[in-house]
Structures are given as C-alpha cells and as structure tokens.
C-alpha positions as a Python dict, from the first residue, in 0.01 Angstrom:
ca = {
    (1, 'X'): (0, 0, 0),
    (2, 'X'): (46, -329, -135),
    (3, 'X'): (21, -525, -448),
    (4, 'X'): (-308, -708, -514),
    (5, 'X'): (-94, -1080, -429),
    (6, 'X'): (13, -927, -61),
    (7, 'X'): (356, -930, -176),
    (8, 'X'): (616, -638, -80),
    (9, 'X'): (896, -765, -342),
    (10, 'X'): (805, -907, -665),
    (11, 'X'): (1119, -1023, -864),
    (12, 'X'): (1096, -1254, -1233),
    (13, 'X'): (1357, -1263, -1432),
    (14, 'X'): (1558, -989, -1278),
    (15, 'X'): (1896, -980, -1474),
    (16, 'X'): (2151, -697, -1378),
    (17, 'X'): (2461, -643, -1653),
    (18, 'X'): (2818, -447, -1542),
    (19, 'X'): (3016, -404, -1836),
    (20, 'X'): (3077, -728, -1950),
    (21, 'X'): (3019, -931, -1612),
    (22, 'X'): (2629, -1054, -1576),
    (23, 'X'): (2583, -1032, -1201),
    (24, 'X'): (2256, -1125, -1134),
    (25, 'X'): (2057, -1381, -1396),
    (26, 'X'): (1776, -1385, -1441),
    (27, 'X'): (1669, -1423, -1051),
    (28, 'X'): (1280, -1492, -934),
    (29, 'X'): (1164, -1425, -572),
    (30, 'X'): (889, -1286, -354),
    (31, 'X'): (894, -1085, 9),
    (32, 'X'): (627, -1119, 188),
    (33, 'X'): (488, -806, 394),
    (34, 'X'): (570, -726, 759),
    (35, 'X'): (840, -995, 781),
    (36, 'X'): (1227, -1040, 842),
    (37, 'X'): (1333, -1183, 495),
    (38, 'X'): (1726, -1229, 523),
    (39, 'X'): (1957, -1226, 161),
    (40, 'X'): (2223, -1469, 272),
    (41, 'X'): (2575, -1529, 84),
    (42, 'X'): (2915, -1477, 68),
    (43, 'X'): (3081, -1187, -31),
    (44, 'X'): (3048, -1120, -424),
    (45, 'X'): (2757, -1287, -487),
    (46, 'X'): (2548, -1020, -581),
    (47, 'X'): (2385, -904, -292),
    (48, 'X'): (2441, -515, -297),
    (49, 'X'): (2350, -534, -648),
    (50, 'X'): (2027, -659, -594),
    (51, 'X'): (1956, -416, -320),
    (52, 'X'): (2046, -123, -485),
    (53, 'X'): (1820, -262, -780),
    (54, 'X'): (1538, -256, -510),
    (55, 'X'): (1608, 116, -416),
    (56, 'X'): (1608, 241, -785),
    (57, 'X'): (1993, 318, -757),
    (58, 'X'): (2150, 47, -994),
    (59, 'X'): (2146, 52, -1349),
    (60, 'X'): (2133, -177, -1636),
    (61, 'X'): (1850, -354, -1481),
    (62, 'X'): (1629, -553, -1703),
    (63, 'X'): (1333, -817, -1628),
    (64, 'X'): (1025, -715, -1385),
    (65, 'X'): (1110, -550, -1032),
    (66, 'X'): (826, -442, -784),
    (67, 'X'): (807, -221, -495),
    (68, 'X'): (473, -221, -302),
    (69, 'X'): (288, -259, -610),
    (70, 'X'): (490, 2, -817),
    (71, 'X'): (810, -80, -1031),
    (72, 'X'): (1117, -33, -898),
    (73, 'X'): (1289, 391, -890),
    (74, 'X'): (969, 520, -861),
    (75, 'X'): (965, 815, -752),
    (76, 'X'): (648, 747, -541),
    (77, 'X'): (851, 487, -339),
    (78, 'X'): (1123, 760, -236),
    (79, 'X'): (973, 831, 107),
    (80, 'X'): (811, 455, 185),
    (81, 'X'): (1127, 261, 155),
    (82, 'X'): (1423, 309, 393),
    (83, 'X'): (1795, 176, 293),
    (84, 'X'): (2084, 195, 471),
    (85, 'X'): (2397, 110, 272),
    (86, 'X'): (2722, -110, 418),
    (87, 'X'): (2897, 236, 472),
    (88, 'X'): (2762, 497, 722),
    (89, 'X'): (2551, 742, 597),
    (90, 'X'): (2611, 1047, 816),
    (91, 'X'): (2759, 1436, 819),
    (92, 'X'): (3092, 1423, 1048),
    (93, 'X'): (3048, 1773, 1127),
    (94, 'X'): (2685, 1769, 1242),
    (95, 'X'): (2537, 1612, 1565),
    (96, 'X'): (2335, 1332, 1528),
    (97, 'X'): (1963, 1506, 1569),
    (98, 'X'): (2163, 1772, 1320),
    (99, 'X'): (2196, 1446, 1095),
    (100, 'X'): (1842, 1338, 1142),
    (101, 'X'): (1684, 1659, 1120),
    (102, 'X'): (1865, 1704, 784),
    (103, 'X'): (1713, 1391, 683),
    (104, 'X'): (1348, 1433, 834),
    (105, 'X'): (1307, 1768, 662),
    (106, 'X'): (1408, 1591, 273),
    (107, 'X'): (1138, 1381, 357),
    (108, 'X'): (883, 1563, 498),
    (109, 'X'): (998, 1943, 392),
    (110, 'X'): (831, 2246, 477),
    (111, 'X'): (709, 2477, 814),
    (112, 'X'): (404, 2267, 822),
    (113, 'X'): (582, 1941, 901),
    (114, 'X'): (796, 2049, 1129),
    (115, 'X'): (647, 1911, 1475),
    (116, 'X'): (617, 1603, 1306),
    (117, 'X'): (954, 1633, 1186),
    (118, 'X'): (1056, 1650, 1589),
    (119, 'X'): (857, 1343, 1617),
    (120, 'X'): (1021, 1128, 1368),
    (121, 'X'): (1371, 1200, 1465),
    (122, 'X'): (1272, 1166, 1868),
    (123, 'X'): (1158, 844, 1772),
    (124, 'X'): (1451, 749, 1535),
    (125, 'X'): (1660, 829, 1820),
    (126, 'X'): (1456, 611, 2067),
    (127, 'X'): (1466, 358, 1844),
    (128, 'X'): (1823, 309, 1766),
    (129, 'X'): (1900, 375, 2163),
    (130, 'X'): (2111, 727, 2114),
    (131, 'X'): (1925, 944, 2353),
    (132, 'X'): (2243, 1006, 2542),
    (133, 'X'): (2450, 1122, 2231),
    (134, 'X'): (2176, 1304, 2051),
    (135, 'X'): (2337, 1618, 2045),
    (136, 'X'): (2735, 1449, 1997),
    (137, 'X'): (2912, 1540, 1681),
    (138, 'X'): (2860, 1203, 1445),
    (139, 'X'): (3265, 1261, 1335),
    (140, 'X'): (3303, 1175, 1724),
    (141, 'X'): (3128, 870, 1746),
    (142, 'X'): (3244, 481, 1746),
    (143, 'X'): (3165, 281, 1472),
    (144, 'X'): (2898, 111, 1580),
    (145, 'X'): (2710, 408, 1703),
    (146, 'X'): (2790, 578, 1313),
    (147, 'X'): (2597, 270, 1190),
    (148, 'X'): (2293, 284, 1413),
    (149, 'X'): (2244, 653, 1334),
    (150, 'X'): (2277, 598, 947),
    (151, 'X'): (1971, 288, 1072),
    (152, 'X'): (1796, 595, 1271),
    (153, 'X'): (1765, 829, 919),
    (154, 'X'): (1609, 491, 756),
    (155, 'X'): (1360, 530, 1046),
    (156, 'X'): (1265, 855, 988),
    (157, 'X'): (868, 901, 831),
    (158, 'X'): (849, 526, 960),
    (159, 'X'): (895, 365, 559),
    (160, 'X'): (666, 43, 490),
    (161, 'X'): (1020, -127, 319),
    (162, 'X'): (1369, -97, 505),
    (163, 'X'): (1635, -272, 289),
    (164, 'X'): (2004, -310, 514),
    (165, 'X'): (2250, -384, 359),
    (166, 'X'): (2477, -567, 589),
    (167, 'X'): (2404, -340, 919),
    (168, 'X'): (2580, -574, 1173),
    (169, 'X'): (2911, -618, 1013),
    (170, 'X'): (3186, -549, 1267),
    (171, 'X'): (2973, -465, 1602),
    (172, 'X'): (3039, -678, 1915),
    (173, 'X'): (2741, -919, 1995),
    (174, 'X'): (2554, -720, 2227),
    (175, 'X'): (2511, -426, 1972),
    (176, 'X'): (2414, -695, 1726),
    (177, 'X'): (2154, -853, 1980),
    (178, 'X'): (1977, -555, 2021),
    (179, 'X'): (1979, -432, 1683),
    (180, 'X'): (1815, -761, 1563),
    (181, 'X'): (1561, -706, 1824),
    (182, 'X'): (1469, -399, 1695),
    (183, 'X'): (1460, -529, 1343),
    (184, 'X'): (1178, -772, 1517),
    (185, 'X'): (992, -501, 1693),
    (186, 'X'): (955, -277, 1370),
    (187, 'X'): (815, -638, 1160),
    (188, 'X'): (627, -768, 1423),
    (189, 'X'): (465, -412, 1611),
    (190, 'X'): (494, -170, 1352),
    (191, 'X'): (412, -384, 1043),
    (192, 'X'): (752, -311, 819),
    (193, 'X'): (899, -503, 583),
    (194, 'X'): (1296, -598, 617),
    (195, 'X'): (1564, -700, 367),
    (196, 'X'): (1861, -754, 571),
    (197, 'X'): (2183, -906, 407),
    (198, 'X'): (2427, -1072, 548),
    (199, 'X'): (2742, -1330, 481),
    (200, 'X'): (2708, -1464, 862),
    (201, 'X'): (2497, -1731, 848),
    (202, 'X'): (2419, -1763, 1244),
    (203, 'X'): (2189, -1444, 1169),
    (204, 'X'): (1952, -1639, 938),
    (205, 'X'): (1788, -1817, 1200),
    (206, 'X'): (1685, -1476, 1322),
    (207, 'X'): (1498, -1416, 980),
    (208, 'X'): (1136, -1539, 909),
    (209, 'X'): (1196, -1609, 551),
    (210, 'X'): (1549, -1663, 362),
    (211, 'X'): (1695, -1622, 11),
    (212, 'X'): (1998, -1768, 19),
    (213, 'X'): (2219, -1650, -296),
    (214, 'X'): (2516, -1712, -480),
    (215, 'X'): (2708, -1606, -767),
    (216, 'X'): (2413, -1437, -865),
    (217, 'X'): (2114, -1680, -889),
    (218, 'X'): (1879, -1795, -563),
    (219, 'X'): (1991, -2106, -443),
    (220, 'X'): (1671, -2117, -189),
    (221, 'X'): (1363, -1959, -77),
    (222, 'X'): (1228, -2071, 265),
    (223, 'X'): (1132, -2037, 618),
    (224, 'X'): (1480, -2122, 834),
    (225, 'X'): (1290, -2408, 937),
    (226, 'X'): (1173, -2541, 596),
    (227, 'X'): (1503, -2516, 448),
    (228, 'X'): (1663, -2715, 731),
    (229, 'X'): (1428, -2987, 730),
    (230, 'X'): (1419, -3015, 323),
    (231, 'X'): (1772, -3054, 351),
    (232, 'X'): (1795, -3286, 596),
    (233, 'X'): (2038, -3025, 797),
    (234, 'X'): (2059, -2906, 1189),
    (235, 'X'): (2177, -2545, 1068),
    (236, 'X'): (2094, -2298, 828),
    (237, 'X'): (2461, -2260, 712),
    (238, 'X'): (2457, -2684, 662),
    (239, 'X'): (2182, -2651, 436),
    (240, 'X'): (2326, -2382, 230),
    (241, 'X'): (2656, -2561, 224),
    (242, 'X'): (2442, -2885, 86),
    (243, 'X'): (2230, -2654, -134),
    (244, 'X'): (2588, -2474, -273),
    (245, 'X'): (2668, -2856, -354),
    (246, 'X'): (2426, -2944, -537),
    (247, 'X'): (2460, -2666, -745),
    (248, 'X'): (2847, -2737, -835),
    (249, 'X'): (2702, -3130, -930),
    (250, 'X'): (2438, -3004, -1162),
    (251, 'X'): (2718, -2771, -1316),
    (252, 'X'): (2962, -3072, -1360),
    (253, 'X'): (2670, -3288, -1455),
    (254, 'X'): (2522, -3052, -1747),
    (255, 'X'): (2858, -3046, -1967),
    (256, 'X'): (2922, -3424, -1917),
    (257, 'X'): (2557, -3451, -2003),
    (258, 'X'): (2572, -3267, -2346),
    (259, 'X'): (2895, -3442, -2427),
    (260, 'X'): (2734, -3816, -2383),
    (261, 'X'): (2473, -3699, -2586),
    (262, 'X'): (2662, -3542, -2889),
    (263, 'X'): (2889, -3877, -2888),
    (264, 'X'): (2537, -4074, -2969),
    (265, 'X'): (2438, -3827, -3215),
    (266, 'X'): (2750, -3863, -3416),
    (267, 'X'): (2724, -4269, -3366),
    (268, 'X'): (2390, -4291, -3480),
    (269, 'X'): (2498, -4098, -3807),
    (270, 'X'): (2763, -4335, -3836),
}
C-alpha cells in the first residue's frame, strides 16, 4: 500500500542529531516504488543512519519520514519492510532453515501459518541459492553464504520495502553478480522496492535511481544516466567526484562571500 503520490520513501527535512554531532541535515528525497534506488557515498557519510531512520531503529530523528504512506517505526510497517544490516544477522548454533524458520514464525506466528511459513523460507532459500546448505549449521558457513542467509530472513513474508545496508561488501564478483541479479528480479518480477547502499561506485550503474550522499546532505538525485549526462561525465563515480566539487567551491565561496559583503557594509557607514 502506497502513498497517494506513488512514492515508497518520502523524506523533507529529515535531520538526525548524535550527541553533539548533526549527521544528517535536514535531507529531502523520494523512492519511487518497485525500483533499485542505490544510497551511494563514502564511508561516514551518513548512510547507516539514514537507513536505520527508515526502519524505525534510530533515534533523535526529527523532520517528516514516510514508509508506504505511514511515518516511519510504525508498527504496521514491521512485517512489510525487510532490512538487512552490514553485519550478519544469523544464530551460529542453528541451521540455516532453523534460522529462517525462527524468523518466518516472528512474522507470521501461530499453527495456522505454518504451511505458509514452509513456503516463505523454501522460497527464501531458493532465492538466495542455499538449497544445498539448508540444513548446515550457519556458525559453519563462509562469509558470504552468512550474508545471503541474513538477505534470505529479509525475504521471508515477501516485504513491499527491503533496505540493505551494504550487502556486497567483501564477496568475490561472482557472488556479487548474482546477488545484484536477484535484487533485479525481486524490483522488476515481484514489484519490491530496494534501498541498497554502497561506497563502490561501479554498483550504481546497476541501480535505476541514485542518491548520492555525503557528509550528511544529498549531493544528487537521478537516474545513472541523467546524472552522467548533467554532469557532463562517462561514469557515475566522475559525476559524483564533479558533484563532491562543486560542493567544496560553494563552501569556500559562501564565507568569502559574506566577508566581501560585510567589508561594503562597514565602507558604506564610513
């Protein structure tokens, strides 16, 4: 279920405070529906924050922050948005249906679910290509395989919003091929809505839709395509390196600005 605009993510002037640090100010964006947006940036720049903002998990949040049509933490959105944090999500000591059963029956609990239940985590598995170690111990697994079945719980009851929060960091290519295929699949067939993060920039052109951030504020939001060509760029990562620019000139500019200014003000008065 929607908002009345068609939009997923509705952000205006979303502001996030930690102690004395402001990490995000003030940001404004959109996400549309059943697309790959991608949150690009380096390390730091507030990308975790705003995901966990998203999920209902960070606090100190101030401004306006919708969900599919209902404000961020509600409890309504619990079972329609999937998130998968940078650090595994799984019991070492259970098998990896064990995990996802665990899982599948928070979301949909009781006896009368539980065929469906099978069906969710059958198709989580299927998904996330673990048939053959369905029943090994997740404590026993390589790291790549821990990440796809933390991916497989955010599967399970199929949610309308997945946020990932950097899900490809450290797998080798081909595990990172096929897991942005199946990001494509469950946009394109199935209809969901991604948030994927990420500080490689060679994964944006994967992404139908950017927002590419730093130190807290949204440098761009664009189609890969649109950004390149209003930057006059071949790549994405060119046009964020242009865009990141830009920025530092206006910063320089603004103080050198109000200094010019001041100096006529107090010669005028002379």
């Amino acid at each position: 279920m929607m908002n009345n605009s068609g939009v997923a993510v509705l952000a205006r002037g979303l502001t996030v405070i930690r102690g004395d640090r402001t990490v995000l100010h003030g940001i404004d964006f959109t996400i549309p529906p059943g697309r790959i947006t991608g949150l690009l940036g380096p390390s730091g720049c507030g990308k975790s924050t705003l995901m966990r903002a998203m999920v209902g998990t960070q606090a100190k949040v101030t401004g306006t922050l919708e969900i599919l049509g209902k404000p961020a933490g509600d409890a309504a959105l619990r079972s329609r948005i999937g998130y998968v944090t940078q650090d595994p999500s799984v019991y070492d000591d259970l098998t990896v249906r064990q995990n996802l059963d665990y899982f599948a029956a928070v979301l949909k609990p009781g006896r009368r679910h539980r065929e469906a239940r099978h069906e969710y985590v059958d198709r989580a598995i299927a998904d996330v290509d673990l048939g053959s170690h369905a029943d090994a111990l997740a404590g026993r697994l390589s790291g790549g395989q821990r990440t796809r079945v933390s991916l497989a719980a955010a599967l399970i009851g199929a949610p309308e919003l997945l946020v990932l929060d950097e899900p490809t960091v450290g797998l080798d290519p081909v595990l990172r091929r096929d897991l942005w295929e199946l990001f494509d699949r469950l946009a394109t067939e199935r209809g969901a809505t991604i948030l994927v993060s990420s500080h490689v920039m060679d994964e944006a052109e994967r992404c139908h839709r950017l927002l590419l951030m730093r130190e807290g504020v949204i440098l761009a939001e664009d189609s890969p395509d649109d950004l390149r060509v209003r930057t006059h760029s071949e790549t994405v990562e060119a046009a964020f390196l242009r865009l990141v620019d830009e920025a530092n000139a206006r910063q320089t500019a603004a103080p050198q600005a109000q200094a010019t200014h001041t100096q006529v003000i107090q010669e005028n008065a002379r």
